[in-house]
N, C-alpha and C positions, 0 to 999 in steps of 0.2 A: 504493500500500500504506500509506503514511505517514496517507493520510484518515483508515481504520480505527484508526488509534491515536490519533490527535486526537481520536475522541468522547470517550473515558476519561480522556484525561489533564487534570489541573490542576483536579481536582475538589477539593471544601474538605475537609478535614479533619477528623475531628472533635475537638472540644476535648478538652481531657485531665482532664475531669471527666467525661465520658462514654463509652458503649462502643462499640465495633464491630459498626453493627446486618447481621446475618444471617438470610436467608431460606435455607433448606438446600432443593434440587428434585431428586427420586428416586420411581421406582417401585415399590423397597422398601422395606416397610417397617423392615427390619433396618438395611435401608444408613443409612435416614432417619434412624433414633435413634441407630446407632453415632456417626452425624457430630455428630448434635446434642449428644452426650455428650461427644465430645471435643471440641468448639468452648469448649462452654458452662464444661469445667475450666479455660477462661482467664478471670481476671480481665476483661482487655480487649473481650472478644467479648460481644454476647449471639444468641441466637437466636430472632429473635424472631418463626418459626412454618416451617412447611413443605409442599410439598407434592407428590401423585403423577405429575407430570405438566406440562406446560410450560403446557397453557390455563388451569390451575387456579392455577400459580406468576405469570401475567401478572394475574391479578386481586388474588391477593395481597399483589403490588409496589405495586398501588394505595392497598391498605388498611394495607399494615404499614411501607411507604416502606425498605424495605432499606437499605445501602450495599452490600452483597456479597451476590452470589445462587452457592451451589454448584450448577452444573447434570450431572446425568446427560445420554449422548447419545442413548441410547435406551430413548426412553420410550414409552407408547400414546398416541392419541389429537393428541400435539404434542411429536414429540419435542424434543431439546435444540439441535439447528439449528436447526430456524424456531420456538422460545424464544429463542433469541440473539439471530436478528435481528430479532427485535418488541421485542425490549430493547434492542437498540439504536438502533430505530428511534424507540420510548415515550419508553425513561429514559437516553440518553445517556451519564450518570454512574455509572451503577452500575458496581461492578467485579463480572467474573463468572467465577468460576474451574471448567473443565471438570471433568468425568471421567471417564479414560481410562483407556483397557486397554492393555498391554504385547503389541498382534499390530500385523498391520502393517494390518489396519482400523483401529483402535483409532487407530496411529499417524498415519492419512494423512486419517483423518474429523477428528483433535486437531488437525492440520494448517491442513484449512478451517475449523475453528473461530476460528483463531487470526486466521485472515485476515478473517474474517467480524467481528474486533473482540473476542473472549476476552481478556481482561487475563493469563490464565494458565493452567496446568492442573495435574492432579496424576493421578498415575497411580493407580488403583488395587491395593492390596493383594491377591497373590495367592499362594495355597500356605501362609499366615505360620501356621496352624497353631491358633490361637483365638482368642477374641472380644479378651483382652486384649492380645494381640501384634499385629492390627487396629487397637485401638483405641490403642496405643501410635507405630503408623506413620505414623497420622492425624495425632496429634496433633506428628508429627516432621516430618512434611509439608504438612498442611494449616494447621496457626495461625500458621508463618511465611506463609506467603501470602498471608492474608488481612489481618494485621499489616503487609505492606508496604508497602502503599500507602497509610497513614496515619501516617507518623513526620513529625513538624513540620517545618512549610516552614522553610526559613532566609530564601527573598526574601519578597516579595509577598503578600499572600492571592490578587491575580489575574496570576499568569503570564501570559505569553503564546503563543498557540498555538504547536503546530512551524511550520505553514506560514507567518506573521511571525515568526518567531525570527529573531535578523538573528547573524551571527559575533559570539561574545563572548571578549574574552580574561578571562586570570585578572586581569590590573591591572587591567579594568574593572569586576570583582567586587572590587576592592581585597583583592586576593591577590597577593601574589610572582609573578608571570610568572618559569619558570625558563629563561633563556639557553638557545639550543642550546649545543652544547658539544663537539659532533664535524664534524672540517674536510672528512672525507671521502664518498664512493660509498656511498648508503645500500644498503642487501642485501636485508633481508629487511621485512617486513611481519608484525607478530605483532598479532594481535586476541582480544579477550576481551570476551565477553558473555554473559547468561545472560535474564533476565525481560525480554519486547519484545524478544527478540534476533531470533525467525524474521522478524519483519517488519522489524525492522532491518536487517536483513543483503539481506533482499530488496529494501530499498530501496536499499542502500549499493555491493551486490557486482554489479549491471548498472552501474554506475557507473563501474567499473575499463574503460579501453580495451583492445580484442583483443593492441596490442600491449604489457602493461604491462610494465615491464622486471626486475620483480622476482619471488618468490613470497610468495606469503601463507599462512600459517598463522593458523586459527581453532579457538581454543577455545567451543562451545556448550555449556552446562549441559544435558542431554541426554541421556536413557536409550539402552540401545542397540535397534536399530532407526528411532526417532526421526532420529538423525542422519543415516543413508543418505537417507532419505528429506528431509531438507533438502538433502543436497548435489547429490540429484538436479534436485531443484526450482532450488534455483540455480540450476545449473549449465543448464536448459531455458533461462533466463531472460537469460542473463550474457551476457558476449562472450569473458571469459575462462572457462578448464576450470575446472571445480568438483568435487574428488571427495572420496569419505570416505575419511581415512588408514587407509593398511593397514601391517603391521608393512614393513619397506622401501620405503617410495611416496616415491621423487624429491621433491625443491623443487626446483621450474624455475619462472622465468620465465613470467608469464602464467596461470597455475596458483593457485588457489587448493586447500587441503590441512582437510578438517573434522575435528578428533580423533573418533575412534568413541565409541560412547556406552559406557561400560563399562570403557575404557582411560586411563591417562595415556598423554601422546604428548609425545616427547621428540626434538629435533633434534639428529642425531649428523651427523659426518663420518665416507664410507666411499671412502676414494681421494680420487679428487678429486671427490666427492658428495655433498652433503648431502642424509639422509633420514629418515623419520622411525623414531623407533622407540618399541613398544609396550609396556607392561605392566597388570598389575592389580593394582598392590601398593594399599595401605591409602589412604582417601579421603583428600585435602587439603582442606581450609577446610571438609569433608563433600561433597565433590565426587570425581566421576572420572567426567570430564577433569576435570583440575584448571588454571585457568589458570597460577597459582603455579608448576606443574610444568613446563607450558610456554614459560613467561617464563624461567623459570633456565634451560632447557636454551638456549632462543636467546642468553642473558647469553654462554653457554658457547662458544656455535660461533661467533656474529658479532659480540659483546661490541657496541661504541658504532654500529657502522653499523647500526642497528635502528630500524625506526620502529614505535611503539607504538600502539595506538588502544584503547581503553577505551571501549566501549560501555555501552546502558544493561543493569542485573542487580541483583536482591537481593546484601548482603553485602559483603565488601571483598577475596572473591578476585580476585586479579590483582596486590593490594596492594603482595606481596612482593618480588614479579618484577619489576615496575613499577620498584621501590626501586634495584633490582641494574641493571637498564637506563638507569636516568635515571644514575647514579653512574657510569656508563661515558661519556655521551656520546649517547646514544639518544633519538631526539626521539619525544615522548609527546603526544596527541591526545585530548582525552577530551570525551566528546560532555554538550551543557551540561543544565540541570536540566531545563526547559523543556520538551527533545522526549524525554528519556528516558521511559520507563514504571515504571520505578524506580531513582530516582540514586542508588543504591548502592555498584557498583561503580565508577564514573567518580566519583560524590562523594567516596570515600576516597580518591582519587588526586592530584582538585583540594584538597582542607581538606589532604592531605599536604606542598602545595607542589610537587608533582611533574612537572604537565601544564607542555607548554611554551604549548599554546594549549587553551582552549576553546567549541567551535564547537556549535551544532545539526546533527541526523543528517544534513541534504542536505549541509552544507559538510567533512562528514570526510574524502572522497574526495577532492577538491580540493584541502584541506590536503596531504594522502599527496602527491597529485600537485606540488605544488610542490615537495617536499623530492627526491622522486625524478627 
Protein backbone atom coordinates (compact mmCIF):
# COMPACT_ATOMS: atom_id res chain seq x y z
CA UNK A 1 0.00 0.00 0.00
CA UNK A 2 2.89 2.36 1.06
CA UNK A 3 4.13 2.02 -3.15
CA UNK A 4 0.83 4.03 -3.96
CA UNK A 5 1.83 6.91 -1.69
CA UNK A 6 5.42 7.09 -2.64
CA UNK A 7 4.54 8.27 -6.30
CA UNK A 8 3.17 11.70 -4.77
CA UNK A 9 5.18 12.22 -2.06
CA UNK A 10 8.30 14.68 -1.84
CA UNK A 11 7.35 16.58 -4.89
CA UNK A 12 8.92 20.39 -5.19
CA UNK A 13 7.02 22.98 -4.15
CA UNK A 14 6.27 25.63 -5.47
CA UNK A 15 8.11 28.83 -4.74
CA UNK A 16 6.38 31.49 -2.88
CA UNK A 17 6.37 33.96 -5.77
CA UNK A 18 4.03 31.79 -7.53
CA UNK A 19 0.62 29.93 -7.43
CA UNK A 20 -0.91 26.65 -7.04
CA UNK A 21 -1.30 25.53 -10.78
CA UNK A 22 -4.96 23.77 -11.05
CA UNK A 23 -6.57 21.74 -13.62
CA UNK A 24 -10.28 21.22 -12.36
CA UNK A 25 -11.85 17.54 -14.23
CA UNK A 26 -15.91 17.21 -14.35
CA UNK A 27 -18.80 16.40 -16.58
CA UNK A 28 -20.59 19.44 -15.59
CA UNK A 29 -20.46 22.10 -16.40
CA UNK A 30 -21.89 23.94 -13.24
CA UNK A 31 -19.69 21.79 -11.13
CA UNK A 32 -16.71 22.97 -13.44
CA UNK A 33 -17.03 26.62 -12.94
CA UNK A 34 -18.46 26.53 -9.22
CA UNK A 35 -14.86 24.89 -8.49
CA UNK A 36 -13.12 27.13 -10.78
CA UNK A 37 -14.78 30.14 -8.81
CA UNK A 38 -13.81 29.19 -5.75
CA UNK A 39 -10.40 27.80 -6.33
CA UNK A 40 -9.58 30.87 -8.32
CA UNK A 41 -10.95 33.41 -4.89
CA UNK A 42 -7.51 32.33 -3.43
CA UNK A 43 -4.61 34.30 -4.00
CA UNK A 44 -2.58 31.20 -3.87
CA UNK A 45 -4.26 28.97 -6.60
CA UNK A 46 -4.64 29.55 -10.17
CA UNK A 47 -6.78 27.55 -12.59
CA UNK A 48 -5.22 27.09 -15.05
CA UNK A 49 -8.12 25.26 -17.42
CA UNK A 50 -10.44 22.32 -17.22
CA UNK A 51 -12.07 19.68 -18.54
CA UNK A 52 -15.33 17.09 -19.23
CA UNK A 53 -13.94 14.04 -18.98
CA UNK A 54 -10.60 12.16 -17.86
CA UNK A 55 -9.38 11.57 -21.83
CA UNK A 56 -9.66 15.20 -22.41
CA UNK A 57 -8.08 16.03 -18.78
CA UNK A 58 -4.82 13.52 -19.70
CA UNK A 59 -4.07 15.80 -22.79
CA UNK A 60 -4.56 18.79 -20.85
CA UNK A 61 -1.88 17.64 -18.07
CA UNK A 62 0.31 17.63 -21.14
CA UNK A 63 -0.28 21.02 -22.26
CA UNK A 64 -1.10 23.10 -19.10
CA UNK A 65 1.49 20.98 -16.68
CA UNK A 66 -0.93 21.08 -13.40
CA UNK A 67 0.26 20.50 -9.81
CA UNK A 68 -3.22 19.60 -8.66
CA UNK A 69 -5.97 17.91 -10.81
CA UNK A 70 -9.68 17.89 -9.14
CA UNK A 71 -11.15 14.76 -10.56
CA UNK A 72 -14.85 13.63 -10.78
CA UNK A 73 -15.44 9.71 -10.51
CA UNK A 74 -17.85 9.54 -12.87
CA UNK A 75 -17.50 10.74 -15.91
CA UNK A 76 -18.36 9.48 -19.98
CA UNK A 77 -16.11 8.38 -22.12
CA UNK A 78 -12.98 7.98 -19.12
CA UNK A 79 -14.07 8.04 -16.17
CA UNK A 80 -12.17 9.22 -12.82
CA UNK A 81 -10.47 5.63 -12.03
CA UNK A 82 -8.79 4.95 -15.05
CA UNK A 83 -7.95 9.19 -15.13
CA UNK A 84 -6.10 8.25 -11.99
CA UNK A 85 -4.25 5.62 -12.86
CA UNK A 86 -2.99 7.11 -16.28
CA UNK A 87 -1.91 9.90 -13.95
CA UNK A 88 -0.36 8.16 -12.09
CA UNK A 89 1.19 6.14 -14.28
CA UNK A 90 2.13 9.64 -16.89
CA UNK A 91 2.77 12.22 -14.00
CA UNK A 92 3.75 10.76 -10.92
CA UNK A 93 3.65 14.08 -9.08
CA UNK A 94 0.61 15.59 -9.57
CA UNK A 95 -1.47 15.78 -6.45
CA UNK A 96 -5.12 14.60 -7.24
CA UNK A 97 -7.91 15.26 -5.15
CA UNK A 98 -11.34 13.07 -5.65
CA UNK A 99 -14.82 13.78 -5.74
CA UNK A 100 -17.13 12.10 -3.69
CA UNK A 101 -20.49 11.55 -2.77
CA UNK A 102 -21.63 10.86 0.98
CA UNK A 103 -23.52 6.97 -0.08
CA UNK A 104 -21.80 4.02 0.60
CA UNK A 105 -20.69 3.86 -3.59
CA UNK A 106 -19.52 7.15 -3.28
CA UNK A 107 -17.70 5.92 -0.19
CA UNK A 108 -16.09 2.46 -1.18
CA UNK A 109 -15.26 3.80 -5.16
CA UNK A 110 -13.25 7.05 -2.77
CA UNK A 111 -11.85 4.14 -1.10
CA UNK A 112 -10.14 2.47 -4.30
CA UNK A 113 -9.30 5.79 -5.37
CA UNK A 114 -7.26 6.20 -2.41
CA UNK A 115 -5.59 3.16 -2.89
CA UNK A 116 -5.10 3.42 -6.40
CA UNK A 117 -2.64 6.65 -5.22
CA UNK A 118 -5.48 9.87 -4.72
CA UNK A 119 -3.58 12.33 -2.56
CA UNK A 120 -7.00 13.10 -1.14
CA UNK A 121 -10.65 13.69 -1.58
CA UNK A 122 -13.58 15.88 -0.76
CA UNK A 123 -16.82 15.11 -0.57
CA UNK A 124 -19.33 16.70 -2.32
CA UNK A 125 -21.92 19.32 -1.20
CA UNK A 126 -25.33 18.08 -0.97
CA UNK A 127 -28.82 19.57 0.15
CA UNK A 128 -26.68 23.09 1.08
CA UNK A 129 -29.53 24.81 -0.50
CA UNK A 130 -27.64 27.45 -3.39
CA UNK A 131 -25.12 28.33 -5.53
CA UNK A 132 -23.50 30.51 -2.75
CA UNK A 133 -23.67 28.12 0.24
CA UNK A 134 -21.87 25.58 -2.54
CA UNK A 135 -19.62 27.71 -3.26
CA UNK A 136 -18.97 28.62 0.34
CA UNK A 137 -18.32 24.77 1.39
CA UNK A 138 -15.97 24.42 -1.56
CA UNK A 139 -14.20 26.94 -0.61
CA UNK A 140 -14.01 25.54 3.31
CA UNK A 141 -13.19 22.39 1.91
CA UNK A 142 -11.46 22.23 -1.01
CA UNK A 143 -8.58 25.27 -0.88
CA UNK A 144 -7.39 23.77 2.39
CA UNK A 145 -6.54 20.76 0.31
CA UNK A 146 -5.18 21.79 -2.37
CA UNK A 147 -2.96 24.37 -0.07
CA UNK A 148 -1.52 21.28 1.63
CA UNK A 149 0.61 19.86 0.14
CA UNK A 150 2.69 22.86 -0.77
CA UNK A 151 3.77 24.65 2.67
CA UNK A 152 7.75 24.94 2.64
CA UNK A 153 9.99 22.00 3.32
CA UNK A 154 11.91 22.65 6.52
CA UNK A 155 14.74 19.70 5.33
CA UNK A 156 15.98 19.19 1.91
CA UNK A 157 14.51 20.07 -1.50
CA UNK A 158 15.04 16.10 -2.19
CA UNK A 159 13.77 13.98 0.74
CA UNK A 160 13.99 10.68 0.62
CA UNK A 161 11.55 8.19 -0.38
CA UNK A 162 9.26 6.05 2.42
CA UNK A 163 10.68 2.85 1.39
CA UNK A 164 14.73 4.31 2.29
CA UNK A 165 13.47 6.33 5.15
CA UNK A 166 15.61 4.78 7.74
CA UNK A 167 14.28 5.59 11.89
CA UNK A 168 14.98 9.11 12.75
CA UNK A 169 14.86 10.48 16.09
CA UNK A 170 14.19 14.14 17.20
CA UNK A 171 18.05 14.67 18.32
CA UNK A 172 18.84 13.65 14.81
CA UNK A 173 16.76 16.57 13.47
CA UNK A 174 18.44 18.60 16.28
CA UNK A 175 15.34 18.69 18.24
CA UNK A 176 14.99 17.89 22.18
CA UNK A 177 14.36 14.09 22.20
CA UNK A 178 11.69 14.01 25.17
CA UNK A 179 12.72 11.35 27.87
CA UNK A 180 10.09 8.68 28.47
CA UNK A 181 8.90 9.47 31.65
CA UNK A 182 6.43 6.68 32.88
CA UNK A 183 8.02 3.47 34.83
CA UNK A 184 5.13 1.41 34.33
CA UNK A 185 2.45 -1.22 32.11
CA UNK A 186 1.76 0.67 29.04
CA UNK A 187 -2.45 0.32 28.52
CA UNK A 188 -3.79 1.67 25.92
CA UNK A 189 -2.74 2.67 22.22
CA UNK A 190 -4.28 6.08 21.10
CA UNK A 191 -3.77 7.06 17.27
CA UNK A 192 -4.46 10.13 15.29
CA UNK A 193 -4.47 10.66 11.66
CA UNK A 194 -6.30 12.38 9.03
CA UNK A 195 -4.74 13.15 5.17
CA UNK A 196 -2.79 9.50 3.94
CA UNK A 197 -4.35 8.11 6.84
CA UNK A 198 -6.53 5.14 4.85
CA UNK A 199 -3.25 3.84 3.42
CA UNK A 200 -1.57 4.54 6.48
CA UNK A 201 -3.33 2.63 8.71
CA UNK A 202 -3.46 -0.01 6.01
CA UNK A 203 -0.03 -0.38 6.08
CA UNK A 204 0.44 0.03 9.89
CA UNK A 205 -2.70 -1.81 11.43
CA UNK A 206 -1.70 -5.68 9.68
CA UNK A 207 1.24 -4.83 11.58
CA UNK A 208 -0.16 -5.34 15.06
CA UNK A 209 0.32 -9.36 16.02
CA UNK A 210 -3.08 -11.45 16.78
CA UNK A 211 -1.85 -11.40 20.11
CA UNK A 212 -1.23 -7.73 20.95
CA UNK A 213 -1.80 -7.10 24.46
CA UNK A 214 -3.34 -3.82 24.59
CA UNK A 215 -6.38 -1.95 22.61
CA UNK A 216 -6.05 0.72 20.26
CA UNK A 217 -8.05 3.46 19.72
CA UNK A 218 -8.01 5.47 16.33
CA UNK A 219 -9.19 8.75 15.54
CA UNK A 220 -9.60 9.12 11.33
CA UNK A 221 -10.60 12.52 9.96
CA UNK A 222 -13.80 10.99 8.29
CA UNK A 223 -17.23 11.42 7.35
CA UNK A 224 -19.73 9.09 8.52
CA UNK A 225 -20.08 6.00 6.51
CA UNK A 226 -16.41 6.59 5.21
CA UNK A 227 -15.39 5.01 8.53
CA UNK A 228 -17.21 1.74 8.74
CA UNK A 229 -16.03 1.03 5.66
CA UNK A 230 -12.36 1.56 6.66
CA UNK A 231 -12.76 -0.41 9.78
CA UNK A 232 -14.09 -3.12 7.70
CA UNK A 233 -11.23 -3.02 5.28
CA UNK A 234 -8.86 -3.24 8.06
CA UNK A 235 -10.13 -5.35 9.97
CA UNK A 236 -10.26 -8.14 6.35
CA UNK A 237 -6.66 -7.21 6.30
CA UNK A 238 -5.39 -7.32 10.10
CA UNK A 239 -4.61 -10.07 12.45
CA UNK A 240 -6.00 -8.05 15.07
CA UNK A 241 -10.28 -7.15 15.25
CA UNK A 242 -10.85 -3.86 13.63
CA UNK A 243 -14.31 -2.23 14.33
CA UNK A 244 -16.17 1.14 14.12
CA UNK A 245 -16.99 2.48 17.69
CA UNK A 246 -20.25 2.36 18.72
CA UNK A 247 -21.80 4.25 21.75
CA UNK A 248 -20.52 1.38 24.57
CA UNK A 249 -17.92 -0.83 22.31
CA UNK A 250 -15.32 -2.55 24.93
CA UNK A 251 -11.27 -1.74 24.63
CA UNK A 252 -9.85 -5.14 24.92
CA UNK A 253 -6.99 -6.28 24.01
CA UNK A 254 -6.15 -7.13 20.49
CA UNK A 255 -8.83 -4.98 19.25
CA UNK A 256 -8.48 -2.01 17.42
CA UNK A 257 -11.77 0.76 18.03
CA UNK A 258 -12.34 3.53 14.78
CA UNK A 259 -14.33 6.61 16.08
CA UNK A 260 -17.40 6.90 13.79
CA UNK A 261 -17.53 9.42 11.32
CA UNK A 262 -19.93 12.19 12.74
CA UNK A 263 -19.19 11.53 16.50
CA UNK A 264 -16.49 12.43 19.13
CA UNK A 265 -15.42 9.30 20.86
CA UNK A 266 -14.47 9.54 24.32
CA UNK A 267 -12.85 6.67 26.70
CA UNK A 268 -14.83 6.36 29.84
CA UNK A 269 -14.65 3.71 32.77
CA UNK A 270 -17.87 1.55 33.39
CA UNK A 271 -17.16 -1.07 36.34
CA UNK A 272 -14.29 -2.42 35.79
CA UNK A 273 -14.48 -1.59 31.76
CA UNK A 274 -13.36 0.63 29.76
CA UNK A 275 -15.51 1.82 26.70
CA UNK A 276 -16.09 4.03 24.43
CA UNK A 277 -18.48 6.77 24.53
CA UNK A 278 -20.22 8.98 22.00
CA UNK A 279 -21.46 12.25 21.14
CA UNK A 280 -22.08 15.04 18.54
CA UNK A 281 -21.44 18.17 20.40
CA UNK A 282 -19.76 21.10 18.27
CA UNK A 283 -16.59 20.36 15.88
CA UNK A 284 -12.92 20.54 17.55
CA UNK A 285 -9.98 21.86 15.56
CA UNK A 286 -13.32 21.79 12.63
CA UNK A 287 -13.27 18.03 13.16
CA UNK A 288 -15.68 15.40 14.48
CA UNK A 289 -13.94 12.89 15.55
CA UNK A 290 -11.85 15.07 16.87
CA UNK A 291 -8.44 13.66 17.86
CA UNK A 292 -8.09 16.45 20.76
CA UNK A 293 -11.34 14.84 22.08
CA UNK A 294 -10.00 11.70 22.07
CA UNK A 295 -6.59 12.24 23.45
CA UNK A 296 -8.06 14.00 26.62
CA UNK A 297 -10.47 11.49 27.21
CA UNK A 298 -7.42 8.67 27.22
CA UNK A 299 -5.28 11.66 29.41
CA UNK A 300 -8.48 10.92 31.73
CA UNK A 301 -8.94 7.15 32.01
CA UNK A 302 -5.04 5.89 31.61
CA UNK A 303 -3.39 9.28 32.24
CA UNK A 304 0.93 8.35 31.62
CA UNK A 305 0.43 4.52 30.66
CA UNK A 306 -0.47 5.60 27.06
CA UNK A 307 1.28 5.39 24.16
CA UNK A 308 0.62 7.90 21.41
CA UNK A 309 1.33 7.63 17.72
CA UNK A 310 0.72 10.67 15.54
CA UNK A 311 0.28 9.96 12.06
CA UNK A 312 0.52 11.70 8.80
CA UNK A 313 -2.85 14.65 8.41
CA UNK A 314 -3.42 18.32 7.56
CA UNK A 315 -3.55 20.76 10.66
CA UNK A 316 -2.39 20.40 14.26
CA UNK A 317 -5.35 18.25 15.71
CA UNK A 318 -4.16 15.98 18.20
CA UNK A 319 -1.83 18.95 19.39
CA UNK A 320 -3.65 19.32 22.57
CA UNK A 321 -4.02 15.96 23.79
CA UNK A 322 -0.77 15.03 22.68
CA UNK A 323 0.33 18.04 25.38
CA UNK A 324 -1.99 16.54 28.24
CA UNK A 325 -0.35 12.91 27.53
CA UNK A 326 3.22 13.77 27.10
CA UNK A 327 3.00 15.91 30.65
CA UNK A 328 1.65 12.61 32.39
CA UNK A 329 4.30 10.36 31.21
CA UNK A 330 2.95 8.90 27.83
CA UNK A 331 5.22 7.84 25.21
CA UNK A 332 4.58 9.65 21.96
CA UNK A 333 5.52 8.28 18.40
CA UNK A 334 5.14 10.49 15.43
CA UNK A 335 5.62 9.31 12.19
CA UNK A 336 8.69 11.54 10.28
CA UNK A 337 8.33 14.02 7.20
CA UNK A 338 9.52 11.97 4.74
CA UNK A 339 6.66 9.04 4.56
CA UNK A 340 3.89 11.24 5.74
CA UNK A 341 1.52 12.75 2.87
CA UNK A 342 1.15 15.79 4.86
CA UNK A 343 3.31 16.58 8.05
CA UNK A 344 0.91 18.24 9.67
CA UNK A 345 -0.27 16.74 12.33
CA UNK A 346 2.80 14.65 13.57
CA UNK A 347 4.92 18.14 12.54
CA UNK A 348 3.08 20.13 15.29
CA UNK A 349 3.89 17.43 17.70
CA UNK A 350 7.76 17.18 16.76
CA UNK A 351 8.48 21.48 16.36
CA UNK A 352 6.23 21.14 19.84
CA UNK A 353 9.04 19.11 21.48
CA UNK A 354 6.68 16.52 22.34
CA UNK A 355 7.42 13.10 20.22
CA UNK A 356 9.73 10.89 22.27
CA UNK A 357 10.81 9.26 18.81
CA UNK A 358 10.42 9.95 15.36
CA UNK A 359 10.26 7.13 12.85
CA UNK A 360 9.00 6.43 9.19
CA UNK A 361 5.28 4.62 8.62
CA UNK A 362 6.88 0.98 8.53
CA UNK A 363 8.82 1.59 11.85
CA UNK A 364 5.77 2.80 14.12
CA UNK A 365 4.57 -0.49 14.87
CA UNK A 366 7.63 -1.79 16.11
CA UNK A 367 8.36 1.24 18.13
CA UNK A 368 4.59 0.44 19.88
CA UNK A 369 5.96 -2.88 20.08
CA UNK A 370 8.82 -2.40 22.04
CA UNK A 371 7.29 -0.07 24.66
CA UNK A 372 4.43 -2.66 25.03
Amino acid sequence: MLSTVSAFLNSESPSADRKIRVLVVDDSVVIRRLVTHALSEDNGIEVVGSAPNGAIALQRITQLKPEVVTLDIEMPEMDGLEALRQIRKLHPRIRVIMFSTLTERGAAVTFEALSLGASDYVTKAANVGSLEKSMLALRWELVPKVKQFFRSRTDSKTASSPAAAKPTTIAAAGINMRPAGFPGRRKVVAIGVSTGGPNALAEIIPMFPKNFGVPIVIVQHMPPLFTRLLADRLDSISQIRVEEAKEGSRLEAGKALIAAGGFHMRVGKVADAFVVKQDDGPPVNSCRPAVDVLFNSVATAYGGSAIVAMLTGMGADGLRGTETLAGMGAYVVAQDEASSVVWGMPGAVVKAGLANVTVDLRSIVPEILKQV
